[in-house]
Every structure is written in C-alpha cells, then in structure tokens.
N, C-alpha and C positions, 0 to 999 in steps of 0.2 A: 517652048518655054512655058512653068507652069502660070496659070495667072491669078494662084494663088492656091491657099488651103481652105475647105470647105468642110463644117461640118452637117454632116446629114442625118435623119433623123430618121432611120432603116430601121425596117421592123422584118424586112426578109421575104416580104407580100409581093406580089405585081407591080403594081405601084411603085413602090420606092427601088425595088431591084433594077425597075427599066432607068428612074431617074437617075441610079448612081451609074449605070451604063452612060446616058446621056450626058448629067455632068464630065464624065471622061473625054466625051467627045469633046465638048466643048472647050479642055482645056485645063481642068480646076484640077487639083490633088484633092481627093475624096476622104473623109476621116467617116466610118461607119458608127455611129452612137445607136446603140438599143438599151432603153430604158425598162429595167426589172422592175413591173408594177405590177404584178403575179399572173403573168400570162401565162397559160399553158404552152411553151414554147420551146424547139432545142435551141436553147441560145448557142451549142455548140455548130451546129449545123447553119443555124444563119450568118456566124461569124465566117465558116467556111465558104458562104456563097456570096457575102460580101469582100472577102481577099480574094477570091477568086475570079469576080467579074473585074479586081481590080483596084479597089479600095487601099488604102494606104496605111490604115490603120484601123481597126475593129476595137472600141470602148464600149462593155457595157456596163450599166452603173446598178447596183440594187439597192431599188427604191422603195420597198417592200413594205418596212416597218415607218418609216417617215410618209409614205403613203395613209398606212392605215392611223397614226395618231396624230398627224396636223392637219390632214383633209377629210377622211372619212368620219374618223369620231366625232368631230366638228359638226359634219352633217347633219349626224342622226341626233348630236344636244338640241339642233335646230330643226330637228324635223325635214330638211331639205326636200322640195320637190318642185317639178317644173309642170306645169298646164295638169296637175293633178294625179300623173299616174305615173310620170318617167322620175326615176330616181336619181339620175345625174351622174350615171357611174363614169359614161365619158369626159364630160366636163368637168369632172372633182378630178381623172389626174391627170390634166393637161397642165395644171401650175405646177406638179411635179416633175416631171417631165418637159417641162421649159427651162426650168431651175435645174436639171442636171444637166441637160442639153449645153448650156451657158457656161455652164461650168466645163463642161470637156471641152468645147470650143476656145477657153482661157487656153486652159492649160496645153491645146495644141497647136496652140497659135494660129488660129482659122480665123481669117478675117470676113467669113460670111457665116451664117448658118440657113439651113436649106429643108423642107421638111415635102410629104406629097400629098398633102391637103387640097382637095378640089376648089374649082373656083367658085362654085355655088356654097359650099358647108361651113359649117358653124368653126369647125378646128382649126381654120387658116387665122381667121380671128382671133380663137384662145390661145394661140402659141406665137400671134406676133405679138401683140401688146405684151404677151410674158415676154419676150425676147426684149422689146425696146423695154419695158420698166425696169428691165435686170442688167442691160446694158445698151444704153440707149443708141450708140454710136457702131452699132451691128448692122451690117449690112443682110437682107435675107432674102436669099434666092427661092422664090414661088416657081416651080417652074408650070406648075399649071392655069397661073393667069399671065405667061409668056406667049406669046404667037407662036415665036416659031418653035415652041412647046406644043402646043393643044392644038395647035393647026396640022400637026404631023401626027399626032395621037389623038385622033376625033373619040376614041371609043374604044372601052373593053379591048374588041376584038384588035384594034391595031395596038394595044399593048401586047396582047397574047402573041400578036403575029409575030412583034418586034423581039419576044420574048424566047422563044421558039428559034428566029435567025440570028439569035446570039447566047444559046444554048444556055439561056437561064431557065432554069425549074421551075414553077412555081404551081403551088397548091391549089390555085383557084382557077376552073375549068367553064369552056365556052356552055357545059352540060350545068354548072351551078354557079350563075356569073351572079352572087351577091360578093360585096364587102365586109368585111367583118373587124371592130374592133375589141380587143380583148385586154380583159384587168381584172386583177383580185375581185373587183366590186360587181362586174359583169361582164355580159358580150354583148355588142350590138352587129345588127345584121340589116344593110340595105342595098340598095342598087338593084341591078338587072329585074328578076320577075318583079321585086316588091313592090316595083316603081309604082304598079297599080294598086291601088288601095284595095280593091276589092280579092285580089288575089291570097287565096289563104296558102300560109310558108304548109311547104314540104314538112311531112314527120322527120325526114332527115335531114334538113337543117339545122334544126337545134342540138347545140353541140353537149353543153355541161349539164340542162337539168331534166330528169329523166320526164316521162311524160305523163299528167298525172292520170293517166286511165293506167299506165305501167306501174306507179310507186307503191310501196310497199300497202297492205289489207292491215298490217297492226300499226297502232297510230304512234309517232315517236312524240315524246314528252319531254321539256328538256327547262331548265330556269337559268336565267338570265341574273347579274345582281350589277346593280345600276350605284355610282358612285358621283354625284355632281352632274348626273344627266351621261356619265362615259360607263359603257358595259364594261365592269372589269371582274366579269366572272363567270363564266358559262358552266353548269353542271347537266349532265345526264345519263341516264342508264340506256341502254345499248340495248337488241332484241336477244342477248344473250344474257341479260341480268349485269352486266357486269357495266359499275360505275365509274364514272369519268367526271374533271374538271378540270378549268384549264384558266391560268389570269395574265400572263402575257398579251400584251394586247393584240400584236399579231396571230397568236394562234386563237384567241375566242373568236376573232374574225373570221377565223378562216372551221375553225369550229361549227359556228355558226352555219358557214357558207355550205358545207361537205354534208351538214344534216338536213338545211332544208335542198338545199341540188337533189339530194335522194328521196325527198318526197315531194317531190315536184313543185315547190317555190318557187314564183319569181318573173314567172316567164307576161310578159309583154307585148300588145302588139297595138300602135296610134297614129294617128299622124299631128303631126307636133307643127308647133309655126317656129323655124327656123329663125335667130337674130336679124339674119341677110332678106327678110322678109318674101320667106318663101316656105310654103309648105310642104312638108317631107313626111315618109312615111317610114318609119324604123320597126325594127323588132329587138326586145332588148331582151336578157336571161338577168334578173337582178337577185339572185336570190339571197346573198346575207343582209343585204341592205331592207327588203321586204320584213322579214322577221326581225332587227332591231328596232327599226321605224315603230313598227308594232307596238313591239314590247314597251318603246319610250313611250311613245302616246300612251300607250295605256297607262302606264306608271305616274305620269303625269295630273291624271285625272285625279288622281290621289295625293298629291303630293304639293299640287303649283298652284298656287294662289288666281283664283282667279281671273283678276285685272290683270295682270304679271302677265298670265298665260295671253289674253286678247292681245294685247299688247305686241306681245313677241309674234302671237300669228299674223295681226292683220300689218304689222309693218316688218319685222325680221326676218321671219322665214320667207315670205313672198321676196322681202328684195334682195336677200343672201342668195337664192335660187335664179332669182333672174339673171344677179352679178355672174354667178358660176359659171348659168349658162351662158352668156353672151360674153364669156371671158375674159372678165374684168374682174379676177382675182387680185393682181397686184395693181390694185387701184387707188388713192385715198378714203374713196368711197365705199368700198367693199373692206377695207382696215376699221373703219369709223362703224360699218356694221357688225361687222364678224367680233370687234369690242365688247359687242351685246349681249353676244350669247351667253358667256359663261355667269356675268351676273345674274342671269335667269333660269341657272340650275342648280343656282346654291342647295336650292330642298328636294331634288330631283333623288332624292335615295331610298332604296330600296328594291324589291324581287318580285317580279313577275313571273309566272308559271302559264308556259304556252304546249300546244298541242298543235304539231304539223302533222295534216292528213291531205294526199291527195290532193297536191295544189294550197289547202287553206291552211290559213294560220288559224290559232283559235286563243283567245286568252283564257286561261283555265284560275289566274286569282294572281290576288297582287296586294302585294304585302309592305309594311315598313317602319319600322320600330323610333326612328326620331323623327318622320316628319311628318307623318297621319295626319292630313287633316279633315277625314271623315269622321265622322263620328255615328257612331251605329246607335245610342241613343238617341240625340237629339236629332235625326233624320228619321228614326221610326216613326210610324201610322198610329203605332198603339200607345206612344207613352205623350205624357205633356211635359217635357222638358222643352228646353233652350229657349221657350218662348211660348207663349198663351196662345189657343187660336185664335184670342178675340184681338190681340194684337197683328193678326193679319188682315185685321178690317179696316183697319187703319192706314195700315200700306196698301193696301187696294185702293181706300178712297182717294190719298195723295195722287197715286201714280192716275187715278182716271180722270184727274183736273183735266189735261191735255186732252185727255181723247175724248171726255165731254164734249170740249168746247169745239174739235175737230167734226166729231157725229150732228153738233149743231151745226153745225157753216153747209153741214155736206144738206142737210135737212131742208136749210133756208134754200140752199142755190136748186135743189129739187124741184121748190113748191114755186121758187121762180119761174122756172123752164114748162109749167104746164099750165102759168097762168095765159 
C-alpha cells in the first residue's frame, strides 16, 4: 500500500535519480517535477528516465520568462552580489523553483514534497522556507539529512554503485566527480576535486563559456538601453557586419548571455562562507549577469543621485543579497527590502556602450537624454562655472573644523607619552 504521493524535485542528475529509486522503495508514489529555468537539458530524456525508474508522473513547468523578469532583472536594478564576486545565479532561482515545485505538488495532490539537496549546502535552506512560506502545512522529505539515507550512501561512489545496480544512467563519472547546477543565469560546479581550494578546475570542466585564451582576436561591441534600472534593449552588429536588436525581456537576456559565453565572460572561481556556517569552494560560469551588472553600474554613475545611490549600497544591495542567499526570499523581510529597489531607479535611463574582449568587459560610453546628471561644463578644469574656486575654501575650512580638533587631541596625547 502506497503511503502516499510525493513530489520530487528531479533534475535527471545522480542525486535525485537514486532518491526517486529510494523513495520507491520506501513506499511513496513518486511525481517527477523538472523546473525550466534555461538549463541546457533534454527534458525529453530526463522525463524518460524518470517514468522509467518508475515515477508516476513526470511535470515539467517553464519558468523561463517569470525567471528572468521578477528575479533576475530585480537583481541587476540592485546590483545583487554576495562576498563580492558570486552573482547569485543559484540562489535567484531557487524561489522559482519552489513556487512551481508547490504548485504541481497542489494540483497532484502530494502530500510531501522532496528535493536532493545535501546536508551541508545552502539549497536545502532555500527551498524549505520556499516551501513552508507557500504552503506552510507541507510535509518535506530531505532525504539526505535522514540516517538511513546517508548512512547507506556515505559518498559519490556509493551513489554511482547504487546507480549502476539499478540500471540508471547517469552523466556524472567516478573520472569527473563534481556537481553541477545549471540555469539561464549560470552554472555552478563543486564537489569531488574542488573540495581543495588549491586545486585549479580542468580546461574541460567548464561547460558554456568558451575560454578566454580561446575567444574570439576581434572585440564584439554591443549597447545595452536601460529603462527604470531594467535592460530593455540589447543591440549589436555581429563579425559579419550584420545588425541585430532584441527587447523581449527574455531574449536580451539570453542575448546578452550567448555574446559574452563566446567571448569568455563570467567564469569564476572562490570560496564563499556558506549560510550553514561553512566554507565552500564553488566554481560558477555567470556570464549574462557579469555584463548587465556592468552595464547598470556604470549607467548609474550618470544617472543616480548620489545619496539615493550610498544608501541603496550600504543597506539594499548587501541585505537583498544576503536575503537571496541565505534563502529567505519569501520572507517579510526580504518583501520590505526588495520594496526598495524600484524607487531607486526611477532616473536609471539610458545607454551604455560595452566592449567584450577575451574574458573582459569594457565600458566604451554611456549616454542619456532625461536624466544626465553630469554636466561637462561645470566639472571641467578649464572653465569657472557652477561655482568660484574661492568658494571651495570655504568648504574646506568648514569640513577641517573636525579634523583640526582630531590632529590636536592626537598631537597632545603624543607630547604626553614622551614626557
């Protein structure tokens, strides 16, 4: 007798293949959920290997364009980034992916849902809290902080073994034993060799972006046109002269993505401090997200009010990043911050002009017809506009009151110390 319906959250890897084997065993009716968040994937093929080992139902949902306009452009309005270099590609679509997860789980009447996030990593975190916020009264099968789960599958190889004695396939070998997550935004790559930090990834590791001693000797060119802080228009000419543009929001994204991949964008390699207060060491491929980030920042410098901008750095982006990462999207807390953004891109318009060479971004100028607030007069060296110089003597002596009286105290306590 079944003991009940389960939905799982199968991506068609090691991992989740053995768990929908395991679940069987133990009894549950299996429903296979693969979430379209623009993974390179045959979702035909995974669906066949999940009816095949047994599953009872194969759902997959595309999350594609609700991906790229309520979490990713979100991001790049705020700048999103976590410990300075990782761009978040994993942790922006975990709340998508929780929220369709939930949703097929309704509609097929699963009264658990089940996912193969390890017991050390950050994702078992970002997909329960998604799960209880979106339906609190879910029950969730981890089965790798179960005993007699991970007591039977210490490692790797006893997946492999297990995988092998019940004829499931799988792409990842005892010869290249990392893990790999993949999405529109990026891929990330850890376990087996990287565990050591010192260890530099294989050339053939990196899956999507080429390498940049390989990319292309002519530099591509390409402008970006920014609307409220959201890219909604990517243009460029091609090595063959011929011009392109694209404003769906999903295809500038993925625009974006396909020109810097080809000239070697993106690629990453850190180690990061874990939520679960551990440090890990990832390799990630970020390439669209790289060259937006860019482009907004720069556009910004032009555009955003100074205050406005400190402001959103020193408290918005840091804790909307932290939130993402430590997977408290559907939070109060992260609702109350993510509020923030968009009033701090009201003047965020206009076009920046970039050049990808070989790995780099480059800004090559950046433009914007309503909300300039440079001014190339009154910043020039050679003219006397916007203000006298002898008015900046004035602003110096104000501002040196403090540090007078600071340069004295340090002065007195000197002449104390050597009496």
């Amino acid at each position: 007798m079944s003991k009940g319906k389960v939905c799982l959250a199968y991506s068609g890897g090691l991992d989740t293949s053995v768990i929908l084997a395991w679940l069987l065993e133990q009894g549950y009716e299996v429903v296979a959920f693969l979430a379209n968040v623009g993974q390179e994937e045959d979702f035909e093929a995974a669906k066949a290997k999940a009816l095949k080992i047994g599953a009872t139902k194969f759902v997959s949902v595309d999350c594609r364009e609700q991906f790229v306009t309520d979490v990713l452009f979100p991001a790049v309005q705020v700048n999103a980034v976590y410990e300075d270099v990782y761009l978040l590609g994993t942790s922006l679509a975990r709340p998508v992916i929780a929220k369709a997860q939930i949703d097929v789980a309704e509609a097929e009447g699963c009264f658990a849902v089940s996912h193969g996030c390890t017991g050390k990593g950050n994702d078992q975190i970002r997909f329960e809290l998604g799960f209880y916020a979106l339906k609190p009264d879910v029950k969730v099968i981890a089965p790798w902080r179960l005993p007699e789960f991970f007591e039977r599958f210490a490692g790797r190889k006893d997946l492999l073994d297990y995988a092998a004695a019940k004829g499931i396939p799988v792409a990842q070998t005892k010869a290249k034993p990392w893990s790999t997550d993949e999405n529109e935004a990026h891929i990330s790559y850890e376990a087996g060799i990287l565990e050591d930090p010192d260890t530099t990834p294989p050339k053939d590791m990196w899956k999507l972006i080429t390498d940049p001693q390989d990319a292309p000797e002519k530099p591509q060119d390409l402008q970006i046109d920014f609307k409220e802080g959201l890219p909604v228009k990517v243009s460029y000419e091609d090595h063959d002269g011929k011009s392109h543009s694209v404003t769906k929001p999903l295809d500038v994204f993925l625009t974006v993505s396909n020109l810097a991949r080809a000239n070697g964008v993106g690629r990453i390699d850190i180690v990061e401090d874990r939520y679960i207060n551990l440090k890990s060491r990832g390799c990630y491929e970020q390439a669209p997200l790289t060259v937006l980030r860019k482009a907004h920042v720069d556009l910004e410098g032009l555009t955003m009010d100074r205050e406005v901008r400190q402001l959103r750095d020193q408290f918005v982006t840091p804790s909307y990043s932290r939130l993402l990462y430590n997977g408290s999207y559907f939070t109060p807390e992260c609702e109350y911050v993510r509020a923030m953004i968009k009033p701090s891109q009201t003047t965020v318009n206009g076009t920046v002009r970039l050049r990808l060479y070989k790995g780099n971004v480059i800004a090559l100028g950046r433009s914007s017809s309503t909300e300039n607030l440079y001014d190339p007069t009154e910043s020039s060296m050679d003219e006397l506009t916007g203000f006298l110089p002898t008015d900046t003597s004035g602003f110096i002596n104000i501002q040196a009151i403090r540090i007078k009286k600071y340069g004295e105290a340090k002065k007195a306590k000197k002449q104390e110390l050597t009496l």
